[in-house]
N, C-alpha and C positions, 0 to 999 in steps of 0.2 A: 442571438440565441438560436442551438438548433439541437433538434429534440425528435426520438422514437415515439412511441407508448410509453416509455415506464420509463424512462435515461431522460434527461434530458443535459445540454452544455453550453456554457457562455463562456467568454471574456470576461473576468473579471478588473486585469491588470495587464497592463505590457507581460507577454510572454508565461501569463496565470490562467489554466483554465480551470473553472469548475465542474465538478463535471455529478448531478443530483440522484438518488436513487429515488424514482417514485412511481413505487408497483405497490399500492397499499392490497391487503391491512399493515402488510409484514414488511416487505421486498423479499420476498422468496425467493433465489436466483433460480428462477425456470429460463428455459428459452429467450423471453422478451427480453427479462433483464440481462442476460450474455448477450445476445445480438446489439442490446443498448448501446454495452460496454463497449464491445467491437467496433458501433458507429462511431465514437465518442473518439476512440484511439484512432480509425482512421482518420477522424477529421481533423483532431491536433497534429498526427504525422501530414495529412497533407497540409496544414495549415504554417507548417515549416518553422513557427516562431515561438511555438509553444516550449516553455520549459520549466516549468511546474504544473504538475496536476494537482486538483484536491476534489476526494470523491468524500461526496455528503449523502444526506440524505434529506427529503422533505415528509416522509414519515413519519408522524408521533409514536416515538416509543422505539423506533427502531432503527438501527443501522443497517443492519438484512437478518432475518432472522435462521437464513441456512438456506440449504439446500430445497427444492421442491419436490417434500415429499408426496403433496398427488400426484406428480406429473410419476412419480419412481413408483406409487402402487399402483399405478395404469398400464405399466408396460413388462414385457417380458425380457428377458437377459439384455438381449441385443441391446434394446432401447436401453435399457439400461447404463449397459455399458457407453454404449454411445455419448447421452446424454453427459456419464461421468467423465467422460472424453471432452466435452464442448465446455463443462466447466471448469476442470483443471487445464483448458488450452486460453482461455481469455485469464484466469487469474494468474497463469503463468506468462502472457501477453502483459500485463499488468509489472508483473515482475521486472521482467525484460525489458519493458519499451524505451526503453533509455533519457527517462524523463526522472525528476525527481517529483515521487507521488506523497498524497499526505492523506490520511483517512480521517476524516475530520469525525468523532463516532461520537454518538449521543444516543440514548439507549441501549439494546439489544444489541451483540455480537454474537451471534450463536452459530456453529458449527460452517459449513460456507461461507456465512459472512466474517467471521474471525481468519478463516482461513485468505479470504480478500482483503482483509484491514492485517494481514500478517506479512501478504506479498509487498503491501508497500513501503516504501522506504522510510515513512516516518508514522506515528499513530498520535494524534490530540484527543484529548478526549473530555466529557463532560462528565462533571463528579455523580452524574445518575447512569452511566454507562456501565454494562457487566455485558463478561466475555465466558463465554463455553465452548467446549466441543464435546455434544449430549450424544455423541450418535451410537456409543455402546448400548443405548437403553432401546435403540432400535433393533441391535444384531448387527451393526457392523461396524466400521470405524471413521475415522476423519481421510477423506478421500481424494481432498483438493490439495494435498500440500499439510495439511496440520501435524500428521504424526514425523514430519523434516522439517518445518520452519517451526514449531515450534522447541524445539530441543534448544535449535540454533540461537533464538531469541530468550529462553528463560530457563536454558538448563533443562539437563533429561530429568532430573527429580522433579521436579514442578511441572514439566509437560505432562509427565507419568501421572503424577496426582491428579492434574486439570483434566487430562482424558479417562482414566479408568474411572474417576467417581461421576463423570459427570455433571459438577458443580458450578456455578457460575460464578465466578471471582466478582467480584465488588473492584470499583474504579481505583480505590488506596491500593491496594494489594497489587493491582494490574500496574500502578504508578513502580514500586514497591521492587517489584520484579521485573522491571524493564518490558512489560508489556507492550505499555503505551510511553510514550516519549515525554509527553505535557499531558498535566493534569488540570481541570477549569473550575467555573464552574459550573454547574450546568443550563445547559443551551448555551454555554461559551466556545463552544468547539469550532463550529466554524469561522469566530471573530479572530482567535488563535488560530490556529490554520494559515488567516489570511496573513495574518502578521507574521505567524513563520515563515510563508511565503514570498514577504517581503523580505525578512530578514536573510533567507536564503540567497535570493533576487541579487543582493550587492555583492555576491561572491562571483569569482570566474566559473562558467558551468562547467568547460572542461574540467575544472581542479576539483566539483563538488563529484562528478561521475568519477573519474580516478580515484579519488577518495573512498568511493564508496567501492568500484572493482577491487582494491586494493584491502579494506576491512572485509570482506567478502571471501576476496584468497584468506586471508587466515584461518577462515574453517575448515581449506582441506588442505593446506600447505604449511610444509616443517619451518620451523624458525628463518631457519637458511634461505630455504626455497622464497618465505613469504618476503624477506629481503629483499631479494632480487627483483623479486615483482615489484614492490615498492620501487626500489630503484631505477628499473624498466620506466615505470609508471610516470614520475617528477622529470626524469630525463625529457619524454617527449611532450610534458607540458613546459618545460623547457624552450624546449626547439622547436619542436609545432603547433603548442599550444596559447596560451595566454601569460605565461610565466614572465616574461621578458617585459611583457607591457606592464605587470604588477610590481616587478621590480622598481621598473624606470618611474614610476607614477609613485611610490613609496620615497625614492630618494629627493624627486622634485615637490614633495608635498602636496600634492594633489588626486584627485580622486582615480582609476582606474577607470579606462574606456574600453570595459569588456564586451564581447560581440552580443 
């Protein structure tokens, strides 16, 4: 295990890191908690074997409760902007990092932190978990990515809904609309998690990242267009990928010795 102030990360499984939020009362994503996250990503990227994440939290009551708004009434523009700079650059690190991530959520998602459990690749969640993006009630809006992944994940009418009232969706509803991926129950979330992490685990990784670049092109490519990517895609897991060993292991009855 190795660990900031408020982050901390282990080994859980071959190739499984965990990776905790614990900056109580909330997890406010201020400074500590982005610098966390950034330790956390460099240390799986150098750790080279990493290939699932799953970001928890050890929080009562919360997965992050947003953004940090003392640190935003303490400063002027710059800092401001800045700050809004550091956070939408780790949770779009998060996005990108070419790992399959899981947000394992148990209580609170509000505003930053739904926008962090929206960058990743999958969401579990505990049936006492609810998700918001409150920040119209402040004077401004969702600033890490919410008013774009969210559309993408739940439709612009329901995004529309979930930001201008302000409301906090209940875990059914989040289930419902494709919010979250798995529904638990709660404090089940990071047991699921892990298990999806295993179940993931037995797939080729090349084919699960393709997969996922390839659903990803659909949202801004024409039918045609997202073809071909598709078909770009399988080609070179094909040929440089894993494909060949999944084939040869499928006709000889036996299991798949992916890297």
């Amino acid at each position: 295990m190795t660990d900031t102030d408020v982050v901390t990360w282990t080994a859980v499984a071959p190739g499984v890191t965990r990776i905790d939020l614990a900056r109580a009362p909330a997890n406010a994503l201020g400074l500590p908690i982005l610098r966390g996250l950034d330790a956390a990503l460099d240390a799986a990227e150098a750790a080279g074997d990493a290939r699932i994440l799953i970001i928890a939290s050890t929080v009562p009551g919360f997965f992050a409760a947003g953004a940090d708004i003392k640190l935003m009434a303490s400063t002027d523009f710059a800092g401001f902007e800045q700050y809004g700079d550091a956070l939408r650059s780790t949770i779009e690190r998060v996005a990108a990092c070419g790992l399959i991530v899981i947000a394992a959520i148990e209580g609170v998602a509000l505003g930053g932190g739904l926008e962090l459990a929206a960058a990743c690749t999958m969401r579990v969640a505990g049936a006492d978990a609810r998700f918001g993006v409150p920040e119209v009630r402040l004077g401004l809006i969702p600033g890490a990515g919410g008013t774009q992944r969210l559309p993408r994940l739940i439709g612009r009418a329901r995004a529309i809904d979930l930001i201008l009232t302000a409301r906090q969706m209940e875990a059914p509803e989040a289930l419902a609309v494709g919010l979250v991926d798995r529904l638990v129950d709660a404090g089940g979330a990071l047991d699921a998690a892990l298990e999806l992490a295993h179940e993931l685990g037995r797939s080729s990784q090349p084919a699960l990242l393709a997969a996922l670049r390839s659903v990803d092109a659909a949202q801004e490519l024409t039918l045609i267009e997202g073809n071909a990517f598709e078909r770009a895609e399988i080609g070179k897991l094909f040929t440089d990928g894993e494909g060949r060993e999944g084939i040869a292991a499928f006709v000889e009855k036996r299991r798949p010795e992916f890297s």
